[in-house]
Structures are given as structure tokens and as C-alpha cells.
Backbone of each chain as ProteinMPNN parsed JSONL, in Angstrom:
{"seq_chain_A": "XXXXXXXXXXXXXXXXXXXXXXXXXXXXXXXXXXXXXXXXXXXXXXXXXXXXXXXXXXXXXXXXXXXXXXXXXXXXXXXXXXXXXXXXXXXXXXXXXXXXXXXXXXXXXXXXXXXXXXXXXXXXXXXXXXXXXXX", "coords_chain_A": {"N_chain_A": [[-4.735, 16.897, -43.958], [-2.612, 17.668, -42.265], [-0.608, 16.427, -43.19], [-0.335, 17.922, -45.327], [0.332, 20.711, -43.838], [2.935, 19.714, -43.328], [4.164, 19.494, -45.616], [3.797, 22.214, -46.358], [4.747, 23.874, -44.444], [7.89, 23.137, -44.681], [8.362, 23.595, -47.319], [8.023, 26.455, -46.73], [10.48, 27.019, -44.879], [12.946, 26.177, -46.739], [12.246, 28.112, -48.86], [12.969, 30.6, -46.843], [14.981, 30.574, -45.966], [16.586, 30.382, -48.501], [16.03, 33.637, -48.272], [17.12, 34.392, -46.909], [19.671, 33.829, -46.989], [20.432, 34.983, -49.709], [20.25, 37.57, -48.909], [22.631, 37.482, -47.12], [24.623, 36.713, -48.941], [25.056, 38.518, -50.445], [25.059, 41.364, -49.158], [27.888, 40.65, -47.866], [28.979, 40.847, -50.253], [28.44, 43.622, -50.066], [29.982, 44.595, -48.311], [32.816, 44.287, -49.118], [33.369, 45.397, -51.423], [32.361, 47.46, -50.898], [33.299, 49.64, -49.855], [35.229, 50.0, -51.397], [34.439, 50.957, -54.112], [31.88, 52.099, -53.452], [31.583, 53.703, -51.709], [33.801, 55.002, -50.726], [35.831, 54.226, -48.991], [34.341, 55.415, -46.213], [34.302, 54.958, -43.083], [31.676, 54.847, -41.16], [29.748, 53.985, -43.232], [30.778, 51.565, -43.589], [31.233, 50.201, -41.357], [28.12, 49.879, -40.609], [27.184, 48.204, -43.023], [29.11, 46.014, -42.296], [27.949, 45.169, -39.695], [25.583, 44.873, -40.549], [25.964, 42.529, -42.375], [26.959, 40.792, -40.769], [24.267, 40.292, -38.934], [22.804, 39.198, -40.929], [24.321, 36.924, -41.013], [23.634, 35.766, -38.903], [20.671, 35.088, -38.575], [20.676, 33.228, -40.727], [22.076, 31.016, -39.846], [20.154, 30.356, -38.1], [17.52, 30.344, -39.935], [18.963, 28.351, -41.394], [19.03, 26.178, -39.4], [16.001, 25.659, -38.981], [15.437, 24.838, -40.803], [16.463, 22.549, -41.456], [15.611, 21.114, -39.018], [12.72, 20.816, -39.936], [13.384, 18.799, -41.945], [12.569, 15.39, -43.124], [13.368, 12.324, -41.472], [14.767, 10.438, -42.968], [16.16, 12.978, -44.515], [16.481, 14.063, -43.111], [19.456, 12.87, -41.856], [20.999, 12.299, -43.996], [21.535, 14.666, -44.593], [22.839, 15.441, -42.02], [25.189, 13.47, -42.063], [26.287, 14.038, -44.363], [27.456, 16.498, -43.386], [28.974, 16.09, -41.182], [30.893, 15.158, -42.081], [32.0, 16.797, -43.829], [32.515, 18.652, -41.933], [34.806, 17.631, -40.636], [36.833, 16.818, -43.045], [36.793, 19.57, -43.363], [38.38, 20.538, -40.988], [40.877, 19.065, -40.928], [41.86, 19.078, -43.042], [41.335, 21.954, -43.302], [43.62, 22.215, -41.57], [45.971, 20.907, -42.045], [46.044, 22.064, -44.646], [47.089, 25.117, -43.807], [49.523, 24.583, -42.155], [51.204, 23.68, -44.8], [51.322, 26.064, -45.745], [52.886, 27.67, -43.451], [54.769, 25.945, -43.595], [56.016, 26.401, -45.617], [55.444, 24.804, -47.926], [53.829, 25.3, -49.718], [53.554, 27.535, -52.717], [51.708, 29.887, -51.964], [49.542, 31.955, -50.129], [47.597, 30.223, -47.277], [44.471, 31.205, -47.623], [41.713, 31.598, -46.404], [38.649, 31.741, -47.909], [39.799, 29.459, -49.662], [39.329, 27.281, -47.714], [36.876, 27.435, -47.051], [35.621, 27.196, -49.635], [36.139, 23.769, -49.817], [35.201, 22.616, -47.945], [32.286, 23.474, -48.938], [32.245, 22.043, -51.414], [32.875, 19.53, -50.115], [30.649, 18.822, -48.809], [28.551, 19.34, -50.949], [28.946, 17.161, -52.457], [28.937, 14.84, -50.651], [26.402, 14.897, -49.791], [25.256, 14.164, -52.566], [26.149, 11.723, -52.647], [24.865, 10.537, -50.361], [22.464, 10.797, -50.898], [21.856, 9.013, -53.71], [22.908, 7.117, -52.119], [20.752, 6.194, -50.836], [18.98, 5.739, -52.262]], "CA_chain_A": [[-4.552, 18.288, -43.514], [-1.608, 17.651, -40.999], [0.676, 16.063, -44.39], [-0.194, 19.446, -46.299], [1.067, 21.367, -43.339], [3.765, 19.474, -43.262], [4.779, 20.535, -46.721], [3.841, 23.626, -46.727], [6.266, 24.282, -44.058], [9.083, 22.658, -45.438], [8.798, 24.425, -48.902], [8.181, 27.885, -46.385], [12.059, 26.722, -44.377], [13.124, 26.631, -47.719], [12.057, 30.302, -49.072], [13.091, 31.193, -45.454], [16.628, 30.071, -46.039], [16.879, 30.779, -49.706], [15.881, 34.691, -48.383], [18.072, 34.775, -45.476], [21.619, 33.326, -47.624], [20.478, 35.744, -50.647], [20.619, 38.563, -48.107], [23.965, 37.057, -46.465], [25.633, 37.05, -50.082], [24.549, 40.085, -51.331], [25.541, 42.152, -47.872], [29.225, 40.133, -47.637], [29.541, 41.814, -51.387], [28.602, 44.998, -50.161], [31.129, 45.374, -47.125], [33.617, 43.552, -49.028], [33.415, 45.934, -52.676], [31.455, 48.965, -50.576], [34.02, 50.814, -49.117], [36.413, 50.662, -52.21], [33.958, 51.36, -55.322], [30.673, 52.752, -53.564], [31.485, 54.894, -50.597], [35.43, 55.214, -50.99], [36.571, 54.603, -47.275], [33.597, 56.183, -45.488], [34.333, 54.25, -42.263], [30.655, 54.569, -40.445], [29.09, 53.207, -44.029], [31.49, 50.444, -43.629], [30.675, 49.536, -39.982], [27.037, 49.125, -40.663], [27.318, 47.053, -43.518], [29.487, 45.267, -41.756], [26.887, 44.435, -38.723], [24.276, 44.38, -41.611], [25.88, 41.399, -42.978], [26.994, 39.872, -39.826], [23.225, 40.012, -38.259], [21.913, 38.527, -41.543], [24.665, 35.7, -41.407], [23.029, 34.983, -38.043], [19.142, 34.72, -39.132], [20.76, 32.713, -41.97], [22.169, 30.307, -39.121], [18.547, 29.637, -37.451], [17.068, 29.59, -40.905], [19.458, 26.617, -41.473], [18.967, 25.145, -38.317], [14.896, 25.5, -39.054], [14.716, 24.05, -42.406], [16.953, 21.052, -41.182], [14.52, 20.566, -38.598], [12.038, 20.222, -40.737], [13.532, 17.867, -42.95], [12.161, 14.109, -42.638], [14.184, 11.909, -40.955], [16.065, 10.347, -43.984], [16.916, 14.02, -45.236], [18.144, 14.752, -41.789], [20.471, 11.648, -41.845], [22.083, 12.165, -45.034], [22.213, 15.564, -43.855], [23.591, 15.145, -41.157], [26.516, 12.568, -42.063], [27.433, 15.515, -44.752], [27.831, 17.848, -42.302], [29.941, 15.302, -40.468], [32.374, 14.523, -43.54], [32.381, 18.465, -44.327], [33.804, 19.345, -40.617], [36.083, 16.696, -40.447], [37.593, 17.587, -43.901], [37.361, 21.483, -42.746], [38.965, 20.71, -40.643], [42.021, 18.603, -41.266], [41.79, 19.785, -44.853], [42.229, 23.643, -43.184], [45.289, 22.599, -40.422], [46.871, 20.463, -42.988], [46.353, 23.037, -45.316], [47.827, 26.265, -42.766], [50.699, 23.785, -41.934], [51.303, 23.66, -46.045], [51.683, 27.841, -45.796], [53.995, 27.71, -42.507], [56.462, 25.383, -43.509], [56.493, 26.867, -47.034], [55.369, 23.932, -48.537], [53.055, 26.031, -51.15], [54.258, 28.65, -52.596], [50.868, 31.02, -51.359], [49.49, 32.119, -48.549], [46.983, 29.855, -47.407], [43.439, 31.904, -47.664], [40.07, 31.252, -45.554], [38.265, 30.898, -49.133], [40.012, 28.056, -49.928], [38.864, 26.54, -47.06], [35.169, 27.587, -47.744], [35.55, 26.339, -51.022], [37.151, 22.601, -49.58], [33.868, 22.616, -47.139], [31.346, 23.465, -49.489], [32.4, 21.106, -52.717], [32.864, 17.975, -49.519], [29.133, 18.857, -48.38], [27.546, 18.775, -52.333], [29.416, 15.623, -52.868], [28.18, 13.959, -49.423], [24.914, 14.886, -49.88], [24.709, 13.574, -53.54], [26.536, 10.253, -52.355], [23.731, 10.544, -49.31], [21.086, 10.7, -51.998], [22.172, 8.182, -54.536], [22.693, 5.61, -51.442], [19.454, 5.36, -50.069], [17.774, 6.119, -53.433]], "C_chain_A": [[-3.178, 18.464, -42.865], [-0.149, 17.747, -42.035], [0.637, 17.463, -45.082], [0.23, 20.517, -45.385], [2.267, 21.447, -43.156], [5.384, 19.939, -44.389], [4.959, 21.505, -47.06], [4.808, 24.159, -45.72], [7.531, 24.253, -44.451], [9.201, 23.486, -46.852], [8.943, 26.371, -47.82], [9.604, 27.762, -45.763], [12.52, 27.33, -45.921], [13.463, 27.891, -48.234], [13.349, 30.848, -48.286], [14.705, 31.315, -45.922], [17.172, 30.652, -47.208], [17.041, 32.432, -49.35], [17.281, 35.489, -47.609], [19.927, 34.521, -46.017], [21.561, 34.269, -48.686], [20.859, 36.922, -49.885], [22.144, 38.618, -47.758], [24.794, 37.766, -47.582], [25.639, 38.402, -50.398], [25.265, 41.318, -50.205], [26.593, 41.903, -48.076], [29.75, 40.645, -49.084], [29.863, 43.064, -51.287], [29.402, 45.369, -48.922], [32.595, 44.841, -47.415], [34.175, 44.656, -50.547], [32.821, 47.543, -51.99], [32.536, 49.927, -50.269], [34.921, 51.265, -50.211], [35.35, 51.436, -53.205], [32.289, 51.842, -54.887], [30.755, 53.832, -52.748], [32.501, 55.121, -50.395], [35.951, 55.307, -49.624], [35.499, 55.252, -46.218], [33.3, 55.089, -43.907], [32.632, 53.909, -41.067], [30.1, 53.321, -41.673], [29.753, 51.243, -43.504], [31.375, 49.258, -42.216], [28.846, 49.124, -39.801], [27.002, 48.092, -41.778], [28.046, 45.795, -42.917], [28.439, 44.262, -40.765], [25.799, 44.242, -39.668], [25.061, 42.889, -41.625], [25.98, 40.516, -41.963], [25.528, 39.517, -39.239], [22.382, 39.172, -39.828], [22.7, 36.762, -41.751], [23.658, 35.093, -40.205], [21.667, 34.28, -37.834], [20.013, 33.763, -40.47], [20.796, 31.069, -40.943], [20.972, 29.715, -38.518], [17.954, 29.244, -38.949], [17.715, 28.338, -41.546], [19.038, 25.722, -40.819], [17.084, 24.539, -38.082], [14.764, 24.365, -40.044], [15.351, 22.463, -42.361], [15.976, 20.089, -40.138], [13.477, 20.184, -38.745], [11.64, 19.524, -42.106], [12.786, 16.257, -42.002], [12.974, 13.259, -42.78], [15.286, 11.209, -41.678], [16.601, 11.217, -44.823], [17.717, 14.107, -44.226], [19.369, 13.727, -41.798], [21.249, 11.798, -43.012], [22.716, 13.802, -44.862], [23.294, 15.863, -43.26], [25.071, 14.324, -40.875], [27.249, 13.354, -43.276], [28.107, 16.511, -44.183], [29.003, 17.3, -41.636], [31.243, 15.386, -41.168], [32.565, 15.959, -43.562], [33.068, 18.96, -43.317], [34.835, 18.723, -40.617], [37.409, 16.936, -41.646], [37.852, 19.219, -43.796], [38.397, 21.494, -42.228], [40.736, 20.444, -40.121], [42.401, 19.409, -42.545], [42.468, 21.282, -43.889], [43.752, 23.485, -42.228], [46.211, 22.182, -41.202], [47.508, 21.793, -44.222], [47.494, 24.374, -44.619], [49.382, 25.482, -42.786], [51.578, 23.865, -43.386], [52.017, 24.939, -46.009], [52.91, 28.079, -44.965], [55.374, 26.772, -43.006], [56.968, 25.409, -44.649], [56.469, 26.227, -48.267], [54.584, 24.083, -50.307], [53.474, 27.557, -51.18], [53.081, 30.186, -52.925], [50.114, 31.165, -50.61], [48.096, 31.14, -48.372], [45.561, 30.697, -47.005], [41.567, 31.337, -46.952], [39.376, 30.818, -46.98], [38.525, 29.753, -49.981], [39.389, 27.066, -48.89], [37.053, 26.081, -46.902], [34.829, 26.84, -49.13], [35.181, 24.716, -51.082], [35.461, 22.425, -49.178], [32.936, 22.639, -48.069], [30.909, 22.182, -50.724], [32.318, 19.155, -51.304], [31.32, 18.295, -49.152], [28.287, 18.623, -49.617], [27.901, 17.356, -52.036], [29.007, 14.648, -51.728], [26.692, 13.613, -49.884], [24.34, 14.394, -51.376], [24.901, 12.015, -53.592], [25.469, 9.709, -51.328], [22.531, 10.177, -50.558], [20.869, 9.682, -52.887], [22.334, 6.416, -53.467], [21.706, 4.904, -51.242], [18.434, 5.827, -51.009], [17.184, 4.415, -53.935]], "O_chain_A": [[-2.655, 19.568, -43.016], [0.836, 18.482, -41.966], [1.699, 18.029, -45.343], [0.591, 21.502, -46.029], [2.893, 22.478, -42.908], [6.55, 20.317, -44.273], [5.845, 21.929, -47.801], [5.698, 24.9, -46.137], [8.228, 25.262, -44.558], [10.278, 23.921, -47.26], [9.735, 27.257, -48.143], [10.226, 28.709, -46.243], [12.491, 28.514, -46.258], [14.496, 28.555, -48.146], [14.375, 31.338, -48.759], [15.314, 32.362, -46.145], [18.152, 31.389, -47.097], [18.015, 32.929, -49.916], [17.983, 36.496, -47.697], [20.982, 34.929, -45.53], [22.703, 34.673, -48.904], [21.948, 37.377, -50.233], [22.835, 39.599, -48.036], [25.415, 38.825, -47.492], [26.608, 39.147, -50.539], [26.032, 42.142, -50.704], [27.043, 42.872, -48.688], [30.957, 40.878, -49.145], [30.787, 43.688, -51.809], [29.408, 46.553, -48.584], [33.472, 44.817, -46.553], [35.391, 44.685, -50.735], [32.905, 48.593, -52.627], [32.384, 51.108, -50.581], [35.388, 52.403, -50.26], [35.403, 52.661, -53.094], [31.47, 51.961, -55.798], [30.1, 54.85, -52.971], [32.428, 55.819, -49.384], [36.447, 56.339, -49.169], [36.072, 55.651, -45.204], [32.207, 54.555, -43.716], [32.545, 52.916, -40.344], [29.997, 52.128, -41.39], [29.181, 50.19, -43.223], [31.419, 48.03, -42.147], [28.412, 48.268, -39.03], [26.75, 46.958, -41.37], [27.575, 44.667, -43.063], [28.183, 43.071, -40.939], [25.066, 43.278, -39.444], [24.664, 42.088, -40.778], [25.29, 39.497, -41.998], [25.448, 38.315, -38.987], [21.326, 38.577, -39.615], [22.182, 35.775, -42.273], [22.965, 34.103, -40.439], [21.474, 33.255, -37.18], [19.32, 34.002, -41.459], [19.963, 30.175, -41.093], [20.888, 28.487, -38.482], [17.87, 28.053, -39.252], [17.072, 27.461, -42.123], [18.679, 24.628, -41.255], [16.742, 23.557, -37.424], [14.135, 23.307, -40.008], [14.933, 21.482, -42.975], [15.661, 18.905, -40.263], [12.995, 19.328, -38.003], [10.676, 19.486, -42.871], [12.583, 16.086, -40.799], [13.498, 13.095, -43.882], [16.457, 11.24, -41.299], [17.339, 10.852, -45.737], [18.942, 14.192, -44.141], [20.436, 14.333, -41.698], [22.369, 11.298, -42.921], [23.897, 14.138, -44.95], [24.351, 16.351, -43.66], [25.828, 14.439, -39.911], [28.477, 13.41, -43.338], [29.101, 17.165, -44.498], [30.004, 18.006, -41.518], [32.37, 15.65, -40.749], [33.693, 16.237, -43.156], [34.087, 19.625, -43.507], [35.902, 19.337, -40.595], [38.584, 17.158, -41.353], [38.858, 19.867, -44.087], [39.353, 22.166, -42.614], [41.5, 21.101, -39.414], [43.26, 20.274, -42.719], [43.654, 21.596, -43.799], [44.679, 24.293, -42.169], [47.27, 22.806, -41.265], [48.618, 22.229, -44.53], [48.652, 24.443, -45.032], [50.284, 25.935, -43.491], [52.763, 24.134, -43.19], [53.23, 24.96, -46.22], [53.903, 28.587, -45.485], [56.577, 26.935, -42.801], [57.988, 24.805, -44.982], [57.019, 26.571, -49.313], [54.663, 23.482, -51.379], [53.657, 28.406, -50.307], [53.307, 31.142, -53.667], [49.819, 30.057, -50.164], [47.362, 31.218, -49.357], [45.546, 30.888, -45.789], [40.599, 30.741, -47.426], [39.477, 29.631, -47.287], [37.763, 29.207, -50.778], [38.941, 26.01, -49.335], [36.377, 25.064, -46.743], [33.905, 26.09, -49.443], [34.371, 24.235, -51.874], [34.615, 22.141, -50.026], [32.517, 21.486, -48.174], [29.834, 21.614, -50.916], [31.862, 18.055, -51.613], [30.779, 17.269, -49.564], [27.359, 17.82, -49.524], [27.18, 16.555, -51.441], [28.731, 13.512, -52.115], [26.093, 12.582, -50.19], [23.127, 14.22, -51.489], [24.22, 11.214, -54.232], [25.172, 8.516, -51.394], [21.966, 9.104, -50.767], [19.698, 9.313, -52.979], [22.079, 5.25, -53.769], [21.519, 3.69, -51.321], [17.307, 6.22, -50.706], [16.298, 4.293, -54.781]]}, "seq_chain_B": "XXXXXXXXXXXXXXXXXXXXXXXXXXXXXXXXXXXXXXXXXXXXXXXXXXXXXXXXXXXXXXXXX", "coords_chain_B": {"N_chain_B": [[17.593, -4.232, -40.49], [14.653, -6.538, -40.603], [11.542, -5.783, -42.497], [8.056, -5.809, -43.189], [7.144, -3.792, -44.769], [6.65, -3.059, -47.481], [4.855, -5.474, -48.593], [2.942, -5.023, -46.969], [2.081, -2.432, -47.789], [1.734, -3.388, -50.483], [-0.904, -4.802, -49.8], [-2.647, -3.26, -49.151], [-2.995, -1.694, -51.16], [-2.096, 0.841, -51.667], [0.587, 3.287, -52.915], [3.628, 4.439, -52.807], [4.4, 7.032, -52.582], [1.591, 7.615, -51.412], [1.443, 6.462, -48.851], [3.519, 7.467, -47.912], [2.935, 10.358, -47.609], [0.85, 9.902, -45.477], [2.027, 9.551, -43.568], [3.796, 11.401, -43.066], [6.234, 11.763, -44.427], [9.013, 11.51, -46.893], [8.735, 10.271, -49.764], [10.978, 8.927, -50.954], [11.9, 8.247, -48.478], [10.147, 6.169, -47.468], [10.754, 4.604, -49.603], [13.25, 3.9, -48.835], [13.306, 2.832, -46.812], [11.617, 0.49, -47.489], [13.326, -1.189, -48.81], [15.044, -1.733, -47.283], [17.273, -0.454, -46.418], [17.21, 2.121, -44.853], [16.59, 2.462, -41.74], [13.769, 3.288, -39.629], [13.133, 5.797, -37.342], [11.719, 5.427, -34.254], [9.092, 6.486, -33.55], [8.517, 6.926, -36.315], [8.109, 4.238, -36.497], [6.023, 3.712, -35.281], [4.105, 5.38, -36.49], [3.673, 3.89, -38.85], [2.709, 1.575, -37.869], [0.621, 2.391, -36.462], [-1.165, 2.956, -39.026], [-1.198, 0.822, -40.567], [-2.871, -0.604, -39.117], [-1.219, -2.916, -37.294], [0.518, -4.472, -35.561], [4.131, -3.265, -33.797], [5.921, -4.909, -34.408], [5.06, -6.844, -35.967], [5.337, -6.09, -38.476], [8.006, -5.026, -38.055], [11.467, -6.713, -38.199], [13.454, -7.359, -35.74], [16.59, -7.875, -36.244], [20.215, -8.935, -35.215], [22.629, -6.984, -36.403]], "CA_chain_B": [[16.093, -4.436, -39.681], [13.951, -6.793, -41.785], [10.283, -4.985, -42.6], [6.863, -5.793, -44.649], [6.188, -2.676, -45.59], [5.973, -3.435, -49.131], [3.939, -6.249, -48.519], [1.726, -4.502, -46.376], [1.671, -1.58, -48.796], [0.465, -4.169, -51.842], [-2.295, -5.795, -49.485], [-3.392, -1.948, -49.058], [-3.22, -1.327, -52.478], [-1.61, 2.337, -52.04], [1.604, 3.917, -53.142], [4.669, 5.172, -52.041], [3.869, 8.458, -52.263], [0.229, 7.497, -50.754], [1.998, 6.194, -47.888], [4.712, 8.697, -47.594], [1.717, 11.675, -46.951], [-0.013, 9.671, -44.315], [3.284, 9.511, -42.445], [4.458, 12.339, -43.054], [7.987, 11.51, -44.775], [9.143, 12.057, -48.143], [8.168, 9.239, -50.988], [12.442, 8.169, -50.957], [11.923, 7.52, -46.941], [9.369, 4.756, -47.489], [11.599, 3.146, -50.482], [14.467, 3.433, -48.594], [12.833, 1.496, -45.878], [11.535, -0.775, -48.14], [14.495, -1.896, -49.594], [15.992, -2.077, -45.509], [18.673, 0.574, -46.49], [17.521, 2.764, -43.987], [15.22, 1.782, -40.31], [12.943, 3.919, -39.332], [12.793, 5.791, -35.745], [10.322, 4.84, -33.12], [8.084, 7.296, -33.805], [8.046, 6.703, -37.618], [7.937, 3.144, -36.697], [4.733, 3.918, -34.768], [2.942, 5.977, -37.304], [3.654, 2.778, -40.044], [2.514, 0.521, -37.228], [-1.305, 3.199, -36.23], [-1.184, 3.16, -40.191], [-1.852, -0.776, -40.995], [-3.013, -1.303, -38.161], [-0.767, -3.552, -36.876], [1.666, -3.9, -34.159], [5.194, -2.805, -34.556], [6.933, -6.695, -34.071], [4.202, -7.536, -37.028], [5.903, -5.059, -39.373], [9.445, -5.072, -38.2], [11.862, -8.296, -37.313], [14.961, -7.129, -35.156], [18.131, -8.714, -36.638], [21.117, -8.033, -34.71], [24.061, -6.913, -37.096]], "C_chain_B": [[15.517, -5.116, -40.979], [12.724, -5.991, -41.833], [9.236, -5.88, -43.589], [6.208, -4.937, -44.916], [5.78, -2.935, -46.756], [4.578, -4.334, -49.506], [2.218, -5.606, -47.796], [0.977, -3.135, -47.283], [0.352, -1.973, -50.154], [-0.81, -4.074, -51.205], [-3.343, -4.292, -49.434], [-3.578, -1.015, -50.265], [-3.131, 0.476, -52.378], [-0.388, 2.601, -52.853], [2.53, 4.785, -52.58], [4.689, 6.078, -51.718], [2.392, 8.62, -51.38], [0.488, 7.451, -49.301], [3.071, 7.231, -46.903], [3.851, 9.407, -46.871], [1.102, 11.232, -45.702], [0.8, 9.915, -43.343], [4.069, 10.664, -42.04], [6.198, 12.204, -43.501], [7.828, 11.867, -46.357], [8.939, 10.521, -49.091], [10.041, 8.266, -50.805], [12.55, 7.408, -49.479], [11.313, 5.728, -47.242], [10.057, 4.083, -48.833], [12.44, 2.888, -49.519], [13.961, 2.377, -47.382], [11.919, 0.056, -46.186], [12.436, -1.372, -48.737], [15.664, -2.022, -48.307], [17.628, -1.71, -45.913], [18.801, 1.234, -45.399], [16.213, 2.213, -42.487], [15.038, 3.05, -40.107], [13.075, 4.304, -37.61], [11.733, 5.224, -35.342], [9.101, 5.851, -33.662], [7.536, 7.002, -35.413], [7.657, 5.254, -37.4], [6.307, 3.077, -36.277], [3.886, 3.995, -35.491], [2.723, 4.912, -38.297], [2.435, 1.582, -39.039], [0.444, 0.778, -37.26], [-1.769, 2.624, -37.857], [-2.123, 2.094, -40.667], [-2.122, -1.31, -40.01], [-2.545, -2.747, -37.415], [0.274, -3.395, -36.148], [3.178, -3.671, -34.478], [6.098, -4.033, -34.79], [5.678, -7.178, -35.695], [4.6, -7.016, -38.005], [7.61, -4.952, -39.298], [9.836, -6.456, -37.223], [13.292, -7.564, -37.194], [16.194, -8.111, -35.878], [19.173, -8.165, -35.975], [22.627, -8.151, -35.428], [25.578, -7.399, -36.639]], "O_chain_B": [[15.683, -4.661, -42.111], [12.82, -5.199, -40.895], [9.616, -6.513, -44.574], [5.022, -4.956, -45.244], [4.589, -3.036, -47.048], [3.654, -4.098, -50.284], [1.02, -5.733, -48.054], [-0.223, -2.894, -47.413], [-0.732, -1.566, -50.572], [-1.746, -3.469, -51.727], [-4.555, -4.302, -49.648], [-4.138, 0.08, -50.322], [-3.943, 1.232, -52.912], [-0.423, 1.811, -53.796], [2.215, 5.782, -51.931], [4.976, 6.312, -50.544], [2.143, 9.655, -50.761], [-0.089, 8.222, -48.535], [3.226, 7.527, -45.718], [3.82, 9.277, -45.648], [0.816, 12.081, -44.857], [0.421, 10.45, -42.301], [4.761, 10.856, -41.041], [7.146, 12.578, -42.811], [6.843, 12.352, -46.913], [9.249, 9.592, -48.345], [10.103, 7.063, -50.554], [13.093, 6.32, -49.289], [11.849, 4.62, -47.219], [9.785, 2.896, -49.016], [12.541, 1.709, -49.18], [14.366, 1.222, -47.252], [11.651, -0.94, -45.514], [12.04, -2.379, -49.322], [16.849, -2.335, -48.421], [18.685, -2.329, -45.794], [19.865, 1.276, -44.78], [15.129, 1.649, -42.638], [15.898, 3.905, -40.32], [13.114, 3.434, -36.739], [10.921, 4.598, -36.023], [8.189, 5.332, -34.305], [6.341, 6.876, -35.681], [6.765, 4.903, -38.172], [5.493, 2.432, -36.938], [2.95, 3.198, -35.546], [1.569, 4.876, -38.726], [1.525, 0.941, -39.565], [-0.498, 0.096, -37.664], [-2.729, 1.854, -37.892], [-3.293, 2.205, -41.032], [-1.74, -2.461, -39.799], [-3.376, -3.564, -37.02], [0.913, -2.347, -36.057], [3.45, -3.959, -35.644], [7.089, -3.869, -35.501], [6.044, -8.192, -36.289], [4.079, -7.638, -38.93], [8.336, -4.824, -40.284], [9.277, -7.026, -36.286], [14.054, -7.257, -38.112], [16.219, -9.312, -35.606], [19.25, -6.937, -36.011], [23.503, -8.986, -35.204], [26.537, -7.216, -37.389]]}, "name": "protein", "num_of_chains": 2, "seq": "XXXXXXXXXXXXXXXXXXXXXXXXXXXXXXXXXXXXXXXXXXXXXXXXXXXXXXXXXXXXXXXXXXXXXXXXXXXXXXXXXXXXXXXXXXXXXXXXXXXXXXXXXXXXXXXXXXXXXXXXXXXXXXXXXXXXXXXXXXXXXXXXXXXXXXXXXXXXXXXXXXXXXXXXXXXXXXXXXXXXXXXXXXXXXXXXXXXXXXXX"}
């Protein structure tokens, strides 16, 4: 009884998370494409979408921080040492990068989505090197 | 950490996945701690220990890396 609760939570995190980042994306489209091609500048529209998307990044944030918590203890660990490798490259990866832009070293501006990009592709690749280790 | 889970698994004639559910972990936990890739917290070490009824020094042998 206790093991089938156990799962059934973990697949409900899941959902939870899946509902809460579908929301995220979908909102960060519409305050990012809304103002030019749906509501042409209408500055109130544009300020609630705005806090729309920001209050759903933040339920996206707990639903992360849930569904990690109820991973079992060798998800959280490979987890967890992705997450590690993914800041650490964020964050050299983004000053190195910025530094690249300032001293003119690339010739375009360096862009926050690149850095999202850098982060996201070092977190798959952790977590499949995480997976494949202790498989 | 050395372990006999495996061993203790055979003599209990379950499965990884059999084992996994009682414990509450995922089916890859209990390989990976059978194959002493990954050690187990205290608490998981516990529930292995209630499990086969046996004590946790009868199931795990400290090695110090």
C-alpha cells in the first residue's frame, strides 16, 4: 500500500511539473509574441501576461523542487550532480561567454538564450551520463 | 561499501523490482547497490536491513576508500 503511494505520487510530481512548465512556455510565448501580433502594444494586456507568466514560472519552481523531492535517492543524486555541472558551466560558460561580447571577441552580442541553451544541453547530458553510470 | 544484497536477494528468492517496492526505491537503486556503484543512506540502509531481517553490519562491510 505505502510502495503504491509512493508511485502514485511520483508519477502525480510529474503531471504536476509537466502542467506547471507547459503553462510557463506557453505564457513566456504569449508576453513575448502578444503585444506585437495579438494585442498590438496594449500595455495593461502586456503587464498581466507578463505577471501571468512570471507567477506560473514560480509554481513551476516548487513543482520542480516537489517532484525532486520525491525522487528516490539514486534519482536525486544523479540529479543533483547535474544540477551541479549545469551551474558551474552556467556559469563560467555565461561570464566567459559576456567577457567574449565585451572585449569583442565574437562578433554578436552575447544573448541570455544562449546561455539557457548552454545550461539546458549540460543538464540532458549529465543526467544521461548520471543514468548510464549507475545503470 | 561492500554489500550482500544480491546474495541475500537469491536466498529470498525475489527480484529487483520485488525488492525495489518493499523499499520503496526504483528497480536501478537496488542494482546500483548491488553492483557497489552507489551506497545506500541510513535510512535505506535500515529498510534493507527490517527487510531480511538482519542487522545492518550483516549486510554491509565498511571499507574505507
Amino acid at each position: 500500500m505505502e510502495t503504491s503511494n509512493w508511485q502514485e505520487q511520483k508519477k502525480k510530481n510529474i503531471k504536476n511539473l509537466a502542467i506547471w512548465t507547459v503553462g510557463w512556455v506557453l505564457t513566456m510565448a504569449l508576453v513575448t509574441f502578444g503585444p506585437k501580433f495579438i494585442w498590438e502594444g496594449n500595455q495593461l494586456l502586456t503587464y498581466l501576461a507578463f505577471f501571468l507568466n512570471l507567477g506560473l514560472g514560480v509554481g513551476m519552481i516548487f513543482a520542480n523542487r516537489n517532484h525532486i523531492n520525491g525522487l528516490d535517492e539514486l534519482d536525486k543524486k544523479i540529479t543533483f550532480d547535474a544540477m551541479a555541472i549545469a551551474l558551474g558551466v552556467g556559469v563560467i560558460g555565461g561570464l566567459s561567454f559576456s567577457v567574449m561580447d565585451i572585449t569583442n571577441m565574437i562578433g554578436f552580442d552575447a544573448e541570455i538564450s544562449f546561455l539557457v541553451i548552454l545550461i539546458s544541453i549540460t543538464y540532458l547530458i549529465a543526467m544521461v551520463v548520471g543514468k548510464f553510470r549507475y545503470k | 561499501m561492500k554489500n550482500r544484497v544480491k546474495v541475500l536477494r537469491a536466498e529470498h528468492n525475489i527480484t529487483q523490482a520485488d525488492l525495489a517496492n518493499s523499499v520503496q526505491v526504483s528497480r536501478q537503486t537496488i542494482n546500483a547497490i548491488e553492483k557497489e556503484k552507489f551506497d545506500p543512506s541510513l535510512d535505506l540502509a535500515f529498510k534493507l536491513s527490517k527487510f531480511f531481517s538482519k542487522s545492518i553490519e550483516e549486510i554491509f562491510e565498511y571499507h574505507n576508500k
